[in-house]
Structures are given as structure tokens and as C-alpha cells.
Backbone bond lengths (Angstrom), bond angles and torsions (degrees), N, CA, C in turn:
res aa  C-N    CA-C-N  psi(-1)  N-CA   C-N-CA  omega(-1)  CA-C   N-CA-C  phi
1 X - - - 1.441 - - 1.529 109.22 -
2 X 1.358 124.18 139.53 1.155 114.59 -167.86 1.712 102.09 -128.48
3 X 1.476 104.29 127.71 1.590 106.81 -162.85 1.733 103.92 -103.85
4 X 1.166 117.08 115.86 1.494 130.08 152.59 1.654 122.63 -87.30
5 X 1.217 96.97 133.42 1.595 104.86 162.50 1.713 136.69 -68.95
6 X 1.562 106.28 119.72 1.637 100.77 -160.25 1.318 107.40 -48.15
7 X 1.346 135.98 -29.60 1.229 124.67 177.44 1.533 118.87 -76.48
8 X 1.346 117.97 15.44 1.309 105.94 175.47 1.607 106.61 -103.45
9 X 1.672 94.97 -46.77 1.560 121.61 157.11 1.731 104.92 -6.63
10 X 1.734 102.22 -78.39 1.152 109.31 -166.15 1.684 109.63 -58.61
11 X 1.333 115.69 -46.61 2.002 124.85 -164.85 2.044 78.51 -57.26
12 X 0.925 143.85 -90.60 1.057 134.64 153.43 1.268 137.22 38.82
13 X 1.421 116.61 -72.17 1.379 146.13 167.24 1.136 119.02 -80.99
14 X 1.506 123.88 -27.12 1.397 139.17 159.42 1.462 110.78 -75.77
15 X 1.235 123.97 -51.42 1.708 104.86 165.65 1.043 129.75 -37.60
16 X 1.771 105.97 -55.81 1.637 108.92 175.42 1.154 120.68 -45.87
17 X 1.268 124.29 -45.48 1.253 144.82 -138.58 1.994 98.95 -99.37
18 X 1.548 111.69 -39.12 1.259 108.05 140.43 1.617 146.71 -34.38
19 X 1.382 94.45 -59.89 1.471 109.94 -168.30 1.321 116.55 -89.02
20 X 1.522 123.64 -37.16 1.214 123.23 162.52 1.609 118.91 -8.88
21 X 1.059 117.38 158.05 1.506 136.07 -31.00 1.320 112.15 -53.58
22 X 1.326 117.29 1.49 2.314 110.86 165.49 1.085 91.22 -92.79
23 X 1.639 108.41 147.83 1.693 157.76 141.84 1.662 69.81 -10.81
24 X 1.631 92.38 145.79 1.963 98.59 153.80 1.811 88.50 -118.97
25 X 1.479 120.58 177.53 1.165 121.38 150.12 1.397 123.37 -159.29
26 X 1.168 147.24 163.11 1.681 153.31 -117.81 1.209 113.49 176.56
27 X 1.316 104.78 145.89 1.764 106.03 151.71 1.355 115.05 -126.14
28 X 1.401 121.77 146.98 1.383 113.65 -171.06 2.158 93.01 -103.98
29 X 1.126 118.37 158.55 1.653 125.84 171.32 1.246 90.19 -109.72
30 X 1.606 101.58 173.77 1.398 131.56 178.02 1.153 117.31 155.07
31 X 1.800 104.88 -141.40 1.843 103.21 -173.18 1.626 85.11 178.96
32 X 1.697 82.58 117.66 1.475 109.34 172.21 2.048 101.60 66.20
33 X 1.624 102.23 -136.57 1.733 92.55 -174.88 1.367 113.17 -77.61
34 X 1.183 107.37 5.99 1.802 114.14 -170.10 1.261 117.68 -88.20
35 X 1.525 142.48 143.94 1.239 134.40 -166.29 1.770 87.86 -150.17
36 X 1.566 83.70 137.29 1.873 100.25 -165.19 1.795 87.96 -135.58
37 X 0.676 127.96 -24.90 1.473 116.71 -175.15 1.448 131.00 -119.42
38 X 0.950 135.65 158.71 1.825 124.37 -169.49 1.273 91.54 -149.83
39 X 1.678 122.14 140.79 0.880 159.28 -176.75 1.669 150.15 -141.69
40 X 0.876 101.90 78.21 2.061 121.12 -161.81 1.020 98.94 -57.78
41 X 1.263 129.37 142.10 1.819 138.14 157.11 1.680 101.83 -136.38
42 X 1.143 86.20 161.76 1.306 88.07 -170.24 1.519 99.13 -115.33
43 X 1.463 96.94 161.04 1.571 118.89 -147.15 1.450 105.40 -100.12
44 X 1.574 118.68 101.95 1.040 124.26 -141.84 1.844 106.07 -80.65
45 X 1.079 94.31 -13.47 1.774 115.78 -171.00 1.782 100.16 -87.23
46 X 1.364 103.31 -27.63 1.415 84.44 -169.82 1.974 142.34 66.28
47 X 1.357 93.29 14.51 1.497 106.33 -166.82 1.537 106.43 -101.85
48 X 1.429 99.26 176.20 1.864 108.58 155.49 1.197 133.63 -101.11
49 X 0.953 112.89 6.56 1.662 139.82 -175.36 1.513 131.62 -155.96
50 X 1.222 96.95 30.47 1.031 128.59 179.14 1.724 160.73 -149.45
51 X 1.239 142.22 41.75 0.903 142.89 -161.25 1.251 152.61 -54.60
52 X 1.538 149.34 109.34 1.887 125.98 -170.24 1.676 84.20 -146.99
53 X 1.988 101.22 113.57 1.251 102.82 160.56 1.427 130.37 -40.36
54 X 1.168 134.61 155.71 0.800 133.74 -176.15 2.028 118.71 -80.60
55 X 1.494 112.72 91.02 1.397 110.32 -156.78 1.685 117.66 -41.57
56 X 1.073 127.67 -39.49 1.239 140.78 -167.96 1.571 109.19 -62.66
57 X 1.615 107.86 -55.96 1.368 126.26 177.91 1.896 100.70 -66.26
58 X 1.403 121.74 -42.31 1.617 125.21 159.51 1.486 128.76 -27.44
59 X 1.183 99.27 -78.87 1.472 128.03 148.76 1.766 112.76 -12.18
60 X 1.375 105.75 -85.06 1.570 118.29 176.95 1.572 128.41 -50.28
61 X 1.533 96.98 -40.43 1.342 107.92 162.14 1.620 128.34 -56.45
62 X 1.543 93.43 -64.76 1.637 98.00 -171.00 2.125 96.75 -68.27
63 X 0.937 109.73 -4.02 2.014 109.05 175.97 1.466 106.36 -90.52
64 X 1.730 111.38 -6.48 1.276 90.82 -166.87 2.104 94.70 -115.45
65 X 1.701 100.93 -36.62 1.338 98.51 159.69 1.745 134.17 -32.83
66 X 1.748 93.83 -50.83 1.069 107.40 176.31 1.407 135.61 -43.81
67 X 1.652 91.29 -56.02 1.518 111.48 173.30 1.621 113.02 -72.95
68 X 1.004 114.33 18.70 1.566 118.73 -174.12 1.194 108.19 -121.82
69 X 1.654 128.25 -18.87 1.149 135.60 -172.55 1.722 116.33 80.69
70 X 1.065 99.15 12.91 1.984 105.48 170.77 1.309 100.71 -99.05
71 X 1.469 95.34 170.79 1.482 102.50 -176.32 1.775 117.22 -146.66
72 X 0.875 125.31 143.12 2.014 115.71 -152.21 1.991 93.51 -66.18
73 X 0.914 122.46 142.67 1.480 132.73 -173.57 1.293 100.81 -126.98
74 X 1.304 137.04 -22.69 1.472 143.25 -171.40 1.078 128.34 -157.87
75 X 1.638 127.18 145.45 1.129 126.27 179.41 1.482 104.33 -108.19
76 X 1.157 161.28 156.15 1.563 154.19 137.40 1.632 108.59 -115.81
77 X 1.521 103.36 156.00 1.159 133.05 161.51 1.310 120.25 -157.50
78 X 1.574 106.14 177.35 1.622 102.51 -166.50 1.677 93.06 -126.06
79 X 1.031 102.39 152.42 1.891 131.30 154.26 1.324 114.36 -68.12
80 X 0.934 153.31 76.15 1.732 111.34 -177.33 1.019 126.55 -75.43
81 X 1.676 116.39 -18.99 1.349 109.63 -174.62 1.842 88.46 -134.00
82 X 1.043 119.33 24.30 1.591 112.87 164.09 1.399 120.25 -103.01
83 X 1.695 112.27 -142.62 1.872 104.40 -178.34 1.803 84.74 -115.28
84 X 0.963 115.09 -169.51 1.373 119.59 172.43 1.571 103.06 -117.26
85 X 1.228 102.89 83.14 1.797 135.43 161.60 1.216 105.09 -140.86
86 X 1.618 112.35 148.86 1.493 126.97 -175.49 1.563 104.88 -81.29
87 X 1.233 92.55 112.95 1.587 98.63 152.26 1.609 144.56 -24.70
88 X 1.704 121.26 167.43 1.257 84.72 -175.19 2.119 95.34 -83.57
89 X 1.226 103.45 -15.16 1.468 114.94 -178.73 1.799 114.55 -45.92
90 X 1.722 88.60 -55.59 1.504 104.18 169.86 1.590 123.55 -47.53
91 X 1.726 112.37 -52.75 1.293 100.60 167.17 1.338 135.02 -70.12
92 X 1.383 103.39 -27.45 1.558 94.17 166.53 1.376 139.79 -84.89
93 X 1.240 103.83 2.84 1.716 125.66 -177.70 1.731 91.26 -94.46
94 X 1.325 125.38 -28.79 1.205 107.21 -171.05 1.997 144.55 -60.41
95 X 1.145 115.07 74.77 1.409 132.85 -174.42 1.283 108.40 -65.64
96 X 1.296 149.53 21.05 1.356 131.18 173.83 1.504 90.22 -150.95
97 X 1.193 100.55 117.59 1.975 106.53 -171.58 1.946 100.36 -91.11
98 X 1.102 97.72 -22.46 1.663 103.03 -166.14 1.798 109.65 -69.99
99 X 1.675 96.00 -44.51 1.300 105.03 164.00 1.352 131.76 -37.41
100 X 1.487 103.87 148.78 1.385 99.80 165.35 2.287 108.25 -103.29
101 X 0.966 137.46 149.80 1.257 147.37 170.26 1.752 110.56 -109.73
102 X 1.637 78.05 115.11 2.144 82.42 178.24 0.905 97.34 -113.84
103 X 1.641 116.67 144.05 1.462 111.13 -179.72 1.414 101.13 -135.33
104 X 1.468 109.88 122.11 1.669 105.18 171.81 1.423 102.78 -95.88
105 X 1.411 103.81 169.02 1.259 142.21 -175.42 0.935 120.13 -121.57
106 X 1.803 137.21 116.23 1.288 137.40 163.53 1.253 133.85 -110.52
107 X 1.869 110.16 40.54 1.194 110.43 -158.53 1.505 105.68 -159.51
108 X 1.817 98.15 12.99 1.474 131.20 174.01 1.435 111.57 -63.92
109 X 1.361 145.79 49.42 1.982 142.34 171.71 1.589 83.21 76.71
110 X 1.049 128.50 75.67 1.473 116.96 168.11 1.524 120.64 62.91
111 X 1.327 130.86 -18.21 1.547 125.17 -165.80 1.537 93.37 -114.43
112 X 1.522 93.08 -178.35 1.319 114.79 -175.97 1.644 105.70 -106.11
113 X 1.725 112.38 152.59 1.003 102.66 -169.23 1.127 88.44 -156.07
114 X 2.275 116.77 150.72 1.446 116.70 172.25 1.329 89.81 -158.76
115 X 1.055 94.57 123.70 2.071 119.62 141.11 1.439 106.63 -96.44
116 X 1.720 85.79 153.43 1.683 114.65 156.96 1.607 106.15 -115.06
117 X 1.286 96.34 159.23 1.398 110.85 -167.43 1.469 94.91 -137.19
118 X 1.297 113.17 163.01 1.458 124.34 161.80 1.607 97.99 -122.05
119 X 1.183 131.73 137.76 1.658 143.75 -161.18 1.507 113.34 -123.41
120 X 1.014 128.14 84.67 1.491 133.95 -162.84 1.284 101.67 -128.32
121 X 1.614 130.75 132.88 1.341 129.25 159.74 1.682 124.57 33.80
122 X 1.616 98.11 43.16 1.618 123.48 170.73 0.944 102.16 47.51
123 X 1.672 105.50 60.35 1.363 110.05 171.24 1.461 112.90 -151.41
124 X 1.348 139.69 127.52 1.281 134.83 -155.29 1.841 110.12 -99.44
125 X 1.228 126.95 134.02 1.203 110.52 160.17 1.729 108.78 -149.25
126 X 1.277 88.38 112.22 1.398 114.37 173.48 1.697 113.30 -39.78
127 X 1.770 96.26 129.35 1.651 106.43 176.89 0.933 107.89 -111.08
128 X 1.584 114.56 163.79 1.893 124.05 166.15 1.595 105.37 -91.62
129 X 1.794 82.95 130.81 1.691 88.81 177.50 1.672 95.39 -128.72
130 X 1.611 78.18 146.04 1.582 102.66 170.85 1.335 127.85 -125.35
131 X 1.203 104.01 117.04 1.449 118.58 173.76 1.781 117.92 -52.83
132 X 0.866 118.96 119.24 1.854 115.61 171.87 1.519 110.86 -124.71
133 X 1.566 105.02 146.87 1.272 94.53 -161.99 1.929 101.80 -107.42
């Protein structure tokens, strides 16, 4: 089970909810199922169906995690107008098997919506997430 903090939840849901109608995308830090940190990049593609962190802003991050002793625990992106399930784009773009991938949705009957996924060999399997406050 992998536990996030509601306040990250929300910075999160507010990106999407920012950037729309483009994909937003993030990495969350931490250690092990736990996620303590949130992290926005910006979406170098600029699309709605589409996502590529922004390498430069990539780069700086994972040099600065590093040197901090964290380590990337998550990837996120948003739907805006899909469900929050991985694509077929999503599974095959997926390069970090260890990760978890949350994907919100802003285009769920009016509400907001997020899964995590674990992304292994184009194949999706849904995790339990917990909110902590």
C-alpha cells in the first residue's frame, strides 16, 4: 500500500487542474511506499494526450534528490479529458518498473479522479493508495 500525504494529493490535483487542457507531469520523492515530496515539471510536449518531462528540469531534479539522499517514488500525470487508466502510450513509454504511476483524471462525470499503477512489461496493475493526513 503506498501512503501519500493529503497535502500533496491536493498540489497534485491543482497542477492538473492548472494546466489543463495539457497532460501536467511530476515526480513525487520518498522511501520505499512512502511519498514525502512533490515535484512539478513541466510538460515539455505541451499536449493533451500527451506527455515528455521536461529533460533539463529532469536532470536538476534527480542531481538534486540525489544529493539529498531521496529517491524518485513516483511518476504522475493527468488525463484531462480521459479516465485515470494508463494509456496504451503510457504503457509503452513506461521506463521505471519500480515506480509507482498516478494518473488523475479531469474528465471523470464532473469529479476528480486518481489511480496508481505499477507499469511493468505493458502491463498495468493497479495499487492501494492511501491518503494520510
Amino acid at each position: 500500500m503506498w501512503v501519500i500525504p493529503r497535502i500533496i494529493v491536493n498540489k497534485i490535483l491543482g497542477h492538473a487542474q492548472r494546466t489543463a487542457p495539457q497532460e501536467c507531469v511530476g515526480l513525487l520523492s520518498g522511501q520505499g511506499d512512502r511519498i514525502t515530496g512533490w515535484h512539478p515539471l513541466t510538460n515539455a510536449l505541451q499536449e493533451t494526450r500527451r506527455f515528455l518531462a521536461d529533460p533539463t528540469e529532469q536532470i536538476r531534479l534527480f542531481k538534486e534528490l540525489r544529493e539529498n539522499g531521496q529517491e524518485v517514488r513516483a511518476i504522475y500525470h493527468s488525463h484531462p479529458t480521459g479516465s485515470a487508466a494508463p494509456s496504451t502510450a503510457d504503457l509503452e513509454q513506461a521506463h521505471y518498473g519500480e515506480a509507482l504511476y498516478l494518473i488523475v483524471a479531469l474528465g471523470v462525470d464532473g469529479r476528480l479522479d486518481m489511480n496508481g499503477y505499477l507499469l511493468q512489461d505493458g502491463k498495468a496493475q493497479l495499487q492501494e493508495l492511501t491518503i494520510s493526513d
